[in-house]
N, C-alpha and C positions, 0 to 999 in steps of 0.2 A: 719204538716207544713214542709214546702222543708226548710233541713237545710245545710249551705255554707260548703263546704269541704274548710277547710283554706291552703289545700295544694295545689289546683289551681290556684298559681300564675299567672299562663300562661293566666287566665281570667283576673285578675286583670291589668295584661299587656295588655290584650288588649283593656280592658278599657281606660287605657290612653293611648294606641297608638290611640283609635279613639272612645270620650267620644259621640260622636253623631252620628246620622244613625242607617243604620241595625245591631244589632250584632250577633255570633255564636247564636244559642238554647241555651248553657249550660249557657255564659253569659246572656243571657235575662232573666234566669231563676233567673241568682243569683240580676241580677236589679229588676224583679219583685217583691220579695222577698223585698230586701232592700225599696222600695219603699210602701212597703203596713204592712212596721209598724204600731204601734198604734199612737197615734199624741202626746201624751206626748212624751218631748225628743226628736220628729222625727228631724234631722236635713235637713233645708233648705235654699235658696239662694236668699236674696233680692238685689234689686237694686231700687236705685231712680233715677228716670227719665232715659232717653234712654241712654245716655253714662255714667252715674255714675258707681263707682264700689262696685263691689258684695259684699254682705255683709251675714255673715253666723250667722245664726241663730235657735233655736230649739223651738220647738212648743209647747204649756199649753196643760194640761191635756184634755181640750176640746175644740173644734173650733172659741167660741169666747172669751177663753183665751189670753193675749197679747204672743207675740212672746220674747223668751229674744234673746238678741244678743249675741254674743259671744266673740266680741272683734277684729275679725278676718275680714281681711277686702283684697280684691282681685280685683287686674285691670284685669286680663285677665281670662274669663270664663275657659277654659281649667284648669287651676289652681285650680280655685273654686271648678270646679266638679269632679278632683281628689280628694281635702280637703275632698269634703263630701262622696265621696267615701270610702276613706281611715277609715273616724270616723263609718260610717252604717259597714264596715267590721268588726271594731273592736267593732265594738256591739254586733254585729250579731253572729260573732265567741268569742269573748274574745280573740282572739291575733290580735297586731298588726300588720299591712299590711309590711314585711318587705321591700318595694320598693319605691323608693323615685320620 
């Protein structure tokens, strides 16, 4: 399994310079990654209804397990999908993402 070099900042960076679109290969790599966890724990981002805000949440052990929430809660997407950026890293690696 592809594991995240935690000293490529410079991806993480460029994840939040631009969380949507195309990204470098090495970034896509470490999204794909982050994305095709196991669903226990996966962290993900709900909303209710079209202009509500986002809301962060982590997945049951199996698909139709309930979601638990997390408490966390985001008006502007950009934000949200750094948070969850941020938490899949530091799952992923064991150290925290140090960039705000």
């Amino acid at each position: 399994m592809f594991e995240i070099d935690s000293s490529r900042l410079d991806l993480a960076q460029e994840f939040k310079r631009k969380p949507f679109g195309r990204h470098s290969a090495d970034l896509q790599r470490i999204l794909n990654r982050m994305r095709s966890e196991p669903f226990e724990g996966h962290y993900v981002l709900l909303r209710d209804g079209r202009f509500g805000p986002w809301k962060l949440a982590q997945l049951g052990r199996r698909p139709q397990d309930p979601m638990t929430l997390t408490g966390h809660i985001f008006d502007d997407r950009h934000q949200a999908e750094w948070a969850v950026f941020k938490l899949r890293w530091q799952r992923l690696t064991g150290q925290e993402l140090p960039l705000d």
